[in-house]
N, C-alpha and C positions, 0 to 999 in steps of 0.2 A: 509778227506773232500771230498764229493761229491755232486752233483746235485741232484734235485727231478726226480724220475724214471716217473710219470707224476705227473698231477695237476688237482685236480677234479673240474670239472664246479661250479662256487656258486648253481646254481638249485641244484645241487645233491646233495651235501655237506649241503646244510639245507636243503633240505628233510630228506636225513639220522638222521641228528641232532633234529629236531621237530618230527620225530616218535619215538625217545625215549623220550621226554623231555612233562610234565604232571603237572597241577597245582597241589600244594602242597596239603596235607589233611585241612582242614575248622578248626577255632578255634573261638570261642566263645569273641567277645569284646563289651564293652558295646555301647550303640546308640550314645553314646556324645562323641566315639572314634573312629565313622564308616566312617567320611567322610573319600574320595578318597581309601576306601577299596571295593574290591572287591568281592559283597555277592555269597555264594559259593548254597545257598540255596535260593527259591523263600519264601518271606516276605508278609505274607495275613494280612489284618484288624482283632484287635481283637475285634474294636469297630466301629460307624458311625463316621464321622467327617461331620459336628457337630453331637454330637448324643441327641441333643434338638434342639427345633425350638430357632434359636436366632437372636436377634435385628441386624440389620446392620447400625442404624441410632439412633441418640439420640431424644425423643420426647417422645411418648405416645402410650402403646400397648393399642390398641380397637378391641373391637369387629366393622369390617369393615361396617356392616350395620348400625353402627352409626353416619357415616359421609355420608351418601347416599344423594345428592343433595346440600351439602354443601358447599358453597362459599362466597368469601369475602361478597357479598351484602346481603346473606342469612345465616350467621354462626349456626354452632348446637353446643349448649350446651352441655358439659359433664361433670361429676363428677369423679374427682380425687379422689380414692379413697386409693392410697397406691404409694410404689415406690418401684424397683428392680435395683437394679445395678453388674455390671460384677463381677462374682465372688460367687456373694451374692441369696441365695435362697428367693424366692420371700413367705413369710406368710400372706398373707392377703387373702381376699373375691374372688369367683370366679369373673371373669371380665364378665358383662351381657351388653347388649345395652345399653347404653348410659351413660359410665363409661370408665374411663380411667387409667391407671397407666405409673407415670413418669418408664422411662426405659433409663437406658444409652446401645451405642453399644458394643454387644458383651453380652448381657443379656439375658438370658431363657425368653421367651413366658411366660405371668404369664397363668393360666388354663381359657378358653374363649376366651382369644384375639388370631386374628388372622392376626393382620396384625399393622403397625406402624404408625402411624401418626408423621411426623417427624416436631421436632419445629418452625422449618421455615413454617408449615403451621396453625400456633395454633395463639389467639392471648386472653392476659389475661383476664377473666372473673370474674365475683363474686368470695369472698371467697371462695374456695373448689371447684372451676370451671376452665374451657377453654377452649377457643372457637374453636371448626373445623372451618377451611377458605376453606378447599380444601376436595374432598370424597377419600379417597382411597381404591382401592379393596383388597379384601381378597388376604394374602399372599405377600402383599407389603412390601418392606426392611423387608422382615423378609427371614433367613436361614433358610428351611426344613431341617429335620434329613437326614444325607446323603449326602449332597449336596456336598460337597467335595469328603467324599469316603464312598460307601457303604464298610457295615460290610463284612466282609468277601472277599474284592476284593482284587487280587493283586496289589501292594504297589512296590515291588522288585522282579524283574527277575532275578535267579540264573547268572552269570557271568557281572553284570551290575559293573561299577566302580562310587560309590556311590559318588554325586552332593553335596556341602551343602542341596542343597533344598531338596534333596532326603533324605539326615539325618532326616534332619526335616518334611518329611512329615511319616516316618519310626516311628517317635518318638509322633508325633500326632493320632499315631492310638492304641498306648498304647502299643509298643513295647519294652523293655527295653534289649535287649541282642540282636543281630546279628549274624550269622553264615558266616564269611568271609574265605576265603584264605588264610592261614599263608602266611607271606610276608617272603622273601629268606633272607639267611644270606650267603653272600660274604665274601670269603677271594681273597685280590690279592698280589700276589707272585711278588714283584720286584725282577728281581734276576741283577749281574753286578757287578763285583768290582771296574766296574769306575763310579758307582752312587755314588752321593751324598743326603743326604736329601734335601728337598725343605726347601730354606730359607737358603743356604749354598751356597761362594761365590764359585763360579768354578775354581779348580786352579787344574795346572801339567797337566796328561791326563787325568783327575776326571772333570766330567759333574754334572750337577743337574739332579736328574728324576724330570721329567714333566709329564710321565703318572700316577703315583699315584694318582694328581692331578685331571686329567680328569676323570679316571675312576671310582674313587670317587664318581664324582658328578653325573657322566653318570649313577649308580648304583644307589644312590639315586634319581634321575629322574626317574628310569624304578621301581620302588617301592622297593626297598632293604629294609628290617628293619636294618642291622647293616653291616656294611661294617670296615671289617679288613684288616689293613694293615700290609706285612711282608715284610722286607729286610732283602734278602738275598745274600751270594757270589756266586762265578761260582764253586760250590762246590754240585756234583751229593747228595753225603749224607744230604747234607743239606738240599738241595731240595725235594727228597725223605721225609725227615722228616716232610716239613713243606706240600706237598703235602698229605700226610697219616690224616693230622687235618682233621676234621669231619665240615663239614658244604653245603649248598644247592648250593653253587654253585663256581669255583675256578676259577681263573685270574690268569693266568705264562705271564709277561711281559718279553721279554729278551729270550734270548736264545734259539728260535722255530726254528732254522734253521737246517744247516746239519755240523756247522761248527764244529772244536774239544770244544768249551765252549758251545755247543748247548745241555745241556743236556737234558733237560726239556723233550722232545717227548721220550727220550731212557727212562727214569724216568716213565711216564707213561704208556707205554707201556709192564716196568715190575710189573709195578701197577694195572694194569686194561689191557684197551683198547685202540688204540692209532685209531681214528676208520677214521681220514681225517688227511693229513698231506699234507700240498703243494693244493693251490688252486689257479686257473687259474682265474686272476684277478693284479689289480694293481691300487694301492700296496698293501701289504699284502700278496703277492706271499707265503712266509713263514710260512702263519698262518695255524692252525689247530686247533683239540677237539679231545675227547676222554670221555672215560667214569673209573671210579673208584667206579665199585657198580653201582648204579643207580644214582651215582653223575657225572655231568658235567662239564670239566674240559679243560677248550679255553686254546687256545698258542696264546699268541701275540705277534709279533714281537716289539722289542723294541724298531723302528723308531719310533717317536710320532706320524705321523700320518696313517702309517701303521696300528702302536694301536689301533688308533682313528678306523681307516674303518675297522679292524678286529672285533672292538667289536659291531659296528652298521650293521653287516651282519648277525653275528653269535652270539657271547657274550649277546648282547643287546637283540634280540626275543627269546631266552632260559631264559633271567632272566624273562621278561616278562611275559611269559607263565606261570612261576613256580609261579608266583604270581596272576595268573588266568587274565591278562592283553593280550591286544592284541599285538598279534606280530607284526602288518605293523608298519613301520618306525612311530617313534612319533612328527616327525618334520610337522610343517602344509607348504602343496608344495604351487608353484605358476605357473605357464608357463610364459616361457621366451624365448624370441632368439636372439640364439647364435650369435654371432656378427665376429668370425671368424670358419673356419673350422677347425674338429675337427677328427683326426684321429686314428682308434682302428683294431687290427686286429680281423677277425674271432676267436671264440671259448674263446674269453678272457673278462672277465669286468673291466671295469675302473670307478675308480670316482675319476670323473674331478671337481677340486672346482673353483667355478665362482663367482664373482661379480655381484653383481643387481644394473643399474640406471632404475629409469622409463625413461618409453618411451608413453607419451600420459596415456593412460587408461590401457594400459601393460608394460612389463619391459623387458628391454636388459640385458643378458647374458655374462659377458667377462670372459674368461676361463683365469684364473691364473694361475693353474700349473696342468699339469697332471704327471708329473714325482714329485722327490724330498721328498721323503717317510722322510726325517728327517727335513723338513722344517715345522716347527711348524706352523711359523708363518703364514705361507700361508692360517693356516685357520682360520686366525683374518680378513688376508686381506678381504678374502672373505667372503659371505655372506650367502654359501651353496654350495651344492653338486649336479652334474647331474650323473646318472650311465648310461653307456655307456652299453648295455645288451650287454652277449657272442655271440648272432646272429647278430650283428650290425656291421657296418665297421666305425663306428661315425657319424660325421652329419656335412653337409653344411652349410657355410655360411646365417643365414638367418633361417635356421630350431626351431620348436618352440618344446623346451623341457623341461619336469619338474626338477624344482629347487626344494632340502628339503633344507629347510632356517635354518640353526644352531642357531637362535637366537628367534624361534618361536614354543611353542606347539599346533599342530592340536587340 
């Protein structure tokens, strides 16, 4: 058993890690499987939207110089001479001056009108008539072709993370297949023979794991397609073996340290590459990565929340990326202050989880615990996280700093 010979700065430790780390290669899904996917290619019109002039009002397409001075005390005549409804191709006579066709919204332009007479301005006339009350000019409630999206514009910019709305305006221009970002497939390695599964009472010196839990859902937040879970003992061979499975991206909870059951970093390191080990920060002090091929492969320390802040430094912008998603933090922040003082040495990061009450039209800060790397709970109490940067000696009484809120996405 020994110490870390040092501990590399978080800055450098994910520099190193995000210059190996690349969105996945693009896979082909259909439009009505694209939301919250990440298109790997820019997405052009294949058509206008609309790509006919069409009604936006229910009434009567005219030719506009039919209603030219018409009003209530002066009404103009016209001849109904057909109808067109959504959906429905219009077969009747060209539409000429002083002729109308009923139209519902959402309906192609019959050939001559140019514009809409909407019912609310009509009032009934003779058999096969009705009456203009109001004139309206050419190009009134009606949609020009285009008017949403011309043909050929961009629709989708290569690394966008695709909107419902986005789906659907991708699906309105006659796209039917997308080229997105294969989304990452997770394994995470519980290792400890004093775990228990979740859902099991805690007896003798045997614990529950609780990281499975988080990482889980943490994985699924950051766009995992399939998250796999392994338990394992404090057994190198084992480890090894389950380390050697094939997948985009690996989780070692447990055993990142330097102790005699630490195997995990000595494991990858005759696997691959053991490329940070010991990072100058707290907690997490323990955590690291490495590489197996061009697969990326975190240590997380088995405290829970050590886990926790090891995967949202490190673990969390690697999956991210691989899924063509952004790396900043995905928590949406807020400014807050600090309501006591808060103390960090040079060269070291810490994330201090805090409390939010409002305060007026902003919000006060109470720092809950900056030590206590096994206390789970601490981050139910609280409401988020401040990082304390390695340049920084912490922050006074009073000082205003950002919160990521664990209970909110940006």
């Amino acid at each position: 058993m020994c110490g870390f010979a040092e501990r590399v700065p978080v800055a450098t430790a994910l520099e190193r890690l995000l210059a190996r780390v690349a969105p996945l290669a693009p896979e082909s899904v259909p439009v009505t499987e694209a939301a919250d996917r990440v298109a790997a290619v820019e997405v052009r019109a294949r058509i206008a939207v609309p790509h006919f002039p069409r009604a936006m009002m229910d009434g009567y397409a005219v030719a506009a110089a039919s209603t030219t001075s018409a009003s209530e005390t002066r009404p103009r005549s016209l001849s109904v001479i057909g109808e067109v409804r959504a959906g429905h191709a219009y077969d009747g006579s060209l539409v000429r001056p002083g002729d109308a066709v009923r139209i519902t919204t959402g309906a192609a332009l019959p050939p001559g009108a140019d514009a809409v007479l909407m019912a609310e301005l009509t009032d009934p006339g003779r058999d096969g008539e009705v009456q203009a009350v109001a004139a309206v000019p050419p190009g009134k409630h009606v949609a020009p072709v285009g008017e949403d999206v011309d043909e050929g514009a961009v629709v989708l910019h290569a690394g966008r993370r695709l909107r419902p709305q986005d789906a659907g305006v991708v699906a309105s221009v006659g796209v039917g297949a997308v080229a997105v970002v294969r989304r990452p497939r997770v394994r995470i390695l519980i290792t400890g023979d004093e775990l228990l599964a979740p859902g099991a009472m805690p007896e003798g010196p045997r614990v529950v794991d609780s990281n499975s839990l988080v990482l889980h859902a943490l994985c699924r937040r950051d766009g995992a397609a399939a998250v796999e879970i392994v338990r394992l003992p404090d057994d190198p061979r084992a480890i090894e073996t389950a380390m050697r499975e094939p997948a985009d991206l690996t989780l070692v909870t447990g055993g990142s340290s330097v102790g005699p059951e630490d195997h995990a970093p000595r494991v990858l390191a005759a696997l691959g590459e053991l490329t940070v080990h010991g990072v100058a920060m707290r907690p997490s002090g323990p955590a690291g990565f490495g590489f197996i091929g061009p697969r990326p492969v975190f240590l997380l320390p088995g405290n829970p929340v050590s886990c926790l802040c090891a995967y949202a430094f490190f673990a969390g912008p690697a999956l991210r990326r691989l899924g063509g998603r952004s790396v900043a933090w995905p928590e949406r922040s807020v400014r807050a202050r600090l309501t006591r003082k808060v103390s960090s040495p040079l060269g070291r990061t810490d994330y201090l989880r805090v409390r939010l009450t409002p305060d007026g039209d902003g919000w006060n800060a109470h720092p809950v615990m900056l030590s206590g790397a096994s206390i789970l709970s601490s981050t139910t109490e609280a409401d988020g996280a401040v990082i304390v940067d390695e340049g920084s000696e912490g922050h006074a009484e009073g000082d205003e700093v950002l919160v990521y809120r664990y209970d909110e996405a940006s």
